[in-house]
C-alpha atoms as one frame of an Amber mdcrd trajectory, in Angstrom:
protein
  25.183-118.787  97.842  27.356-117.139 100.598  26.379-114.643 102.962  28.355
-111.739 103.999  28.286-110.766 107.829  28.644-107.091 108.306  29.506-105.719
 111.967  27.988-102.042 112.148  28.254-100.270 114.724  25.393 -97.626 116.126
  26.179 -94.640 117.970  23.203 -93.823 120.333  23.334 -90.183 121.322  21.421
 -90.109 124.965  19.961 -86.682 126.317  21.532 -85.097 129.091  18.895 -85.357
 131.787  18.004 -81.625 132.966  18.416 -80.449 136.347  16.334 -77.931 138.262
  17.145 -76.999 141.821  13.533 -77.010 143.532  14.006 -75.144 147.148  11.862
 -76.163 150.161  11.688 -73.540 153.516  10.855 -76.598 155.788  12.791 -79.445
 156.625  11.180 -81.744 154.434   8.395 -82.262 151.951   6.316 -84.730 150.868
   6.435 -86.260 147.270   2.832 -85.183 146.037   3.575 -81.747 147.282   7.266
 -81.679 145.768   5.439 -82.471 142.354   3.349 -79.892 142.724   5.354 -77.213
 143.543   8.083 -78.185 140.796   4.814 -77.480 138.343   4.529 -81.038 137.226
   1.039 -82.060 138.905  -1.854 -79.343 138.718  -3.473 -81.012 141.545  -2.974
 -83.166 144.471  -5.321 -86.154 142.559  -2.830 -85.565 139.901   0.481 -86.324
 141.658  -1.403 -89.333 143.657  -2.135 -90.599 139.303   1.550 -90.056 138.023
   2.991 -91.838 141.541   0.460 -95.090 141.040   1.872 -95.409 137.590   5.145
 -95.723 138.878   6.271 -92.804 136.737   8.136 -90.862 139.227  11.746 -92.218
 140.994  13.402 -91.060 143.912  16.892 -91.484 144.455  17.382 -94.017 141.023
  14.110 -96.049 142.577  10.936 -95.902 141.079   8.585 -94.678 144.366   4.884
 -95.369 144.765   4.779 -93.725 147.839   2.916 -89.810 147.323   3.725 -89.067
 151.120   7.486 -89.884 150.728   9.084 -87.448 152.892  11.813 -85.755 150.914
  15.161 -83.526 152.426  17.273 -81.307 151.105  19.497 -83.381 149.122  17.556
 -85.741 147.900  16.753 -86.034 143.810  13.322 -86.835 142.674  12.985 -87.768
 138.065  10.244 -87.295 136.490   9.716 -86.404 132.865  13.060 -87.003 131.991
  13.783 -83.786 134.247  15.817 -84.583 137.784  14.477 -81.968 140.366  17.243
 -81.819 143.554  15.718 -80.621 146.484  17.204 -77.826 148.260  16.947 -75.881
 151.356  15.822 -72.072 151.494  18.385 -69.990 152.407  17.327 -67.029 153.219
């Protein structure tokens, strides 16, 4: 009996990844503090649980650090969601 090889190709449709600008009126912020103002953490003990698990990356790295210090600039993904931080301009 012969056996018939079939190539098939598989087109994989990836999400865009949304952006939100998140602005900050200091010069930086930390990372348990960014989550929480982006609406992502209710709590600080909640941002400390989703950092531990690694969950969170900061500039393409994952970051288990909850008082990163983050500028204006700088992109923080979580969720499938990247927040950029921005400066207020007021």
């Amino acid at each position: 009996m012969k056996q018939i090889k079939k190539k098939v190709k598989i087109k994989v449709r990836r999400k865009e990844k949304e952006r939100i600008g998140i602005e900050i009126s200091t010069n930086f912020i930390k990372l348990d503090s960014f989550l929480k103002l982006c609406g992502e953490a209710e709590s600080g003990g909640h941002a400390k649980n989703i950092i531990a698990q690694g969950q969170v990356r900061v500039k393409d790295e994952v970051c288990l650090q909850r008082g990163k210090k983050l500028y204006p600039g700088d992109e923080v993904e979580f969720n499938n969601i990247i927040y950029m931080v921005k400066s207020y301009e007021a």
